[in-house]
N, C-alpha and C positions, 0 to 999 in steps of 0.2 A: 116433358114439362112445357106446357105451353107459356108464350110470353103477355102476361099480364092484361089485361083489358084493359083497365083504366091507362096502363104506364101506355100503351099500343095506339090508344084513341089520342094520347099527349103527343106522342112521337109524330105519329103521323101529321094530326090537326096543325104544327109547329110548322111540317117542311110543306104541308099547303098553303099554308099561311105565307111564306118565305118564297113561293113559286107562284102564286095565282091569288097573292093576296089583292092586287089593280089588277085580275082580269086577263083573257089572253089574247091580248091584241089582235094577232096574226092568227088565231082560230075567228076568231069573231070576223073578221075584213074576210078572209077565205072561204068560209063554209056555213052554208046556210043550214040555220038553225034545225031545221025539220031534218036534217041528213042524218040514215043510219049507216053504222060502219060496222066492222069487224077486221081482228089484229090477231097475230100470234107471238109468242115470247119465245125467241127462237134461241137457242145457245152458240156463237161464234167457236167455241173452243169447248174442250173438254173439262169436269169440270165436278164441283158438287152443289146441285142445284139448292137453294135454301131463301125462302121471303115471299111463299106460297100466302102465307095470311095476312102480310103484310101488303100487298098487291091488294088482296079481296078488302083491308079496312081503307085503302087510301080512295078506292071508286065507292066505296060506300060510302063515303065523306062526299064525294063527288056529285054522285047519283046514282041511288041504290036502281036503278032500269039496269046500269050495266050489268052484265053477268060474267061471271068468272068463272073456264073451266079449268082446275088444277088438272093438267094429269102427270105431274113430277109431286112426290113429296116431298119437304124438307128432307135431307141428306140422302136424296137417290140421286146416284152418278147421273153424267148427260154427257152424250158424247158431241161433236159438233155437228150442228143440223139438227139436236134434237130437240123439238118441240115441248118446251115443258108449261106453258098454259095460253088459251086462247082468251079473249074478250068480246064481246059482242052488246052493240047497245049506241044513244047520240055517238053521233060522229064527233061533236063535239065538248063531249064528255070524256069519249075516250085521247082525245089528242092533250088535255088538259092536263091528264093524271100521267100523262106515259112519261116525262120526266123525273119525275118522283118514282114512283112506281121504279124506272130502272135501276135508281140511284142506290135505291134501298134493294135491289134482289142482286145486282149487282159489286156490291158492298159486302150484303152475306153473303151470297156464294163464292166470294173469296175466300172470307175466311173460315168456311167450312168446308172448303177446297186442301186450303193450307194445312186446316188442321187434322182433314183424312189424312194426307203424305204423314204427319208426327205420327200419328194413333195407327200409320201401317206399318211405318220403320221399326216397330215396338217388337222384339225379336215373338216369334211364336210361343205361347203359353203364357207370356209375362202376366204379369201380373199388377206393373204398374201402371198409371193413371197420368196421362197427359192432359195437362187443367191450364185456362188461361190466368190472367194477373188483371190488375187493374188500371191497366195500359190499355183503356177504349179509347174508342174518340167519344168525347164531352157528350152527353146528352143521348148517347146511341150504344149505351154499356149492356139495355137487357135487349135489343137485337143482337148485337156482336155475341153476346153470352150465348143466347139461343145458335148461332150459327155453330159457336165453337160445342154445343152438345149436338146439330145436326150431323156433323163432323164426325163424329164420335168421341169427340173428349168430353172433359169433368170444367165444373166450374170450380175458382177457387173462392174467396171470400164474395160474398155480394159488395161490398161498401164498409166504411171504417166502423159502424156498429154492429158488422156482423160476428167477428170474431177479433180472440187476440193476437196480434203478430206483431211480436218485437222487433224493429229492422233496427241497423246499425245507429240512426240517428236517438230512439228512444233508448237505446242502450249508454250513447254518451250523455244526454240528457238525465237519467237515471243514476250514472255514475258507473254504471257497471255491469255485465251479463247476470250476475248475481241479483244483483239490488232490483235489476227490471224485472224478473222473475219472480222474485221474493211477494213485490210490491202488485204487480198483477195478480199473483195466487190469493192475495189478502182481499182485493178490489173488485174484481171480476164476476158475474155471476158463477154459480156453480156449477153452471150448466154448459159451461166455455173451456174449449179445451185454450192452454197455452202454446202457441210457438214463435218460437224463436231462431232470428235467423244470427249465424256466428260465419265468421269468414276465415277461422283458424282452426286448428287441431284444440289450441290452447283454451278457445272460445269454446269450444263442443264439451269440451272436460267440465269445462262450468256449470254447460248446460244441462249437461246430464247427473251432474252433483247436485243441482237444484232441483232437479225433476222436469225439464220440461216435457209436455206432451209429443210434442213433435218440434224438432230441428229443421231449419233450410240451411242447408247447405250451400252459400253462395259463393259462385266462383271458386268450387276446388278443380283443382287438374281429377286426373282418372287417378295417378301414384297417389295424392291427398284422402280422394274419393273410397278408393278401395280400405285406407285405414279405418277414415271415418265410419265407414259400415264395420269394421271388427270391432272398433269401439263402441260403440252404442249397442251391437250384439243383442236389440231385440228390446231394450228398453225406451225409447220414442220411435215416431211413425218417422220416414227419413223425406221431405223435400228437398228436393234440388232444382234450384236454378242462377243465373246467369252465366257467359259462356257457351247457351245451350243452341246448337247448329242441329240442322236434321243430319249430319252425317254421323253427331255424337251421341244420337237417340240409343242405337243399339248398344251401342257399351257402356252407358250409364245403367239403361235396366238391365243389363247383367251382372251388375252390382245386388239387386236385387231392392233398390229404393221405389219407396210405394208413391210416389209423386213426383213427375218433373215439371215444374211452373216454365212456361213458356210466353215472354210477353209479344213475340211477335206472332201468334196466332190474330192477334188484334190491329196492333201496332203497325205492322208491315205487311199486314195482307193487301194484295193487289186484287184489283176489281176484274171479275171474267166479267171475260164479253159478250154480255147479252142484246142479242134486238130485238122490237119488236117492228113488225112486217105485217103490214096494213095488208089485208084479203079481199075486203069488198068496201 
């Protein structure tokens, strides 16, 4: 699923704005206007490459003369040294954009790095679905989305109007696991599944006495974990998250719960290190 045109034209138009909105000094004093140039996007570390079209809208904003050649796609591995796209076009056209440009391919291939390592720890056959949370950085939620499905994970909610999820706080607000459930079934479109997130055995009992669609399980140990799945025995879909470490990936899905929400797919992914390396 690609990332949105309009939202992609926003994102981008924003951090050139923020980078070359007065102009780039030290291209303009340095190089004269007429100069053509050519760069490669070189990978320092191993890694999962991701921000292929995200490169091609930021020089198109710039000056569509540049040319962009992908030869990595969105979530193919890169080992260090490997070349995953060239530029060719102004010299100073191209030195303009290469900050942005890195920021953002940089940025995603982190976290579609991170989130290969989750979606590999995933015992063979599983069956469950590593999704991120709504733990982006501000303004950069449908890049980071898109990184975490180059990745090979799922997304979880787009935004607070996409679906229902009861967390702890609507639950005291409401008065009760019961009351929020009750009151969301009545409210909701039809077309909305409910889940609710409970942080007890005690809290899951309710949940599942009122019917939720799907449970998050937040913060159980594995002894909590493994009840919780006898309990519910097939009647909601099972979420789990916080507490979730990549060492703990394998033994949650061999509980056999069909989601673990991971907010540091987003949140804590570190930037690979990409350069690019000026050719002529």
């Amino acid at each position: 699923m690609p990332i949105p045109r309009l939202t992609l034209t926003k994102i981008v138009s924003l951090a050139l704005d923020e980078d070359l909105g007065r102009g780039d000094l030290t291209t303009e004093a340095c190089v004269d206007p007429g100069v053509q140039g050519a760069a490669a996007l070189i990978a320092r570390e191993p890694g999962v490459f991701c921000g292929g079209e995200v490169v091609r809208e930021v020089y198109a904003q710039i000056d569509p003369r540049v040319s962009v050649s992908l030869l990595c796609q969105d979530g193919e591995r890169m080992q260090k040294g490997t070349t995953v796209l060239t530029l060719k076009g102004p010299a100073h056209s191209l030195l303009e954009g290469e900050r942005v440009a890195l920021n953002f391919c940089q940025r995603m291939s982190g976290v579609a790095s991170i989130t290969r390592a989750f979606v590999d720890a995933l015992p063979a056959g599983s069956r469950t679905r590593i999704v991120d949370t709504r733990k982006t950085t501000p303004g950069l939620r449908a890049l980071e989305r898109h990184a975490v499905r180059a990745g090979g994970g799922h997304n979880h909610r787009e935004d607070l109007g996409a679906a229902v999820l009861i967390k702890d706080n609507h639950i005291a607000a409401a008065g009760g696991v019961g009351q929020a459930i009750d009151r969301a079934r009545e409210r909701s479109p039809h077309t909305s599944r409910i889940e609710c997130e409970v942080d007890t055995l005690a809290q899951l009992e309710i949940a599942l006495a009122h019917r939720a669609d799907v449970v998050l399980l937040d913060n159980f140990d594995d002894a909590d974990l493994e009840r919780a799945v006898s309990m519910i025995a097939g009647r909601a879909l099972i979420d789990v998250s916080g507490g979730v470490s990549l060492a703990r990936i394998p033994q949650i899905a061999r509980h056999g719960v069909d989601v673990i929400s991971v907010g540091a797919l987003t949140h804590s992914a570190r930037a690979i290190d990409l350069g690019l390396d000026w050719s002529a």
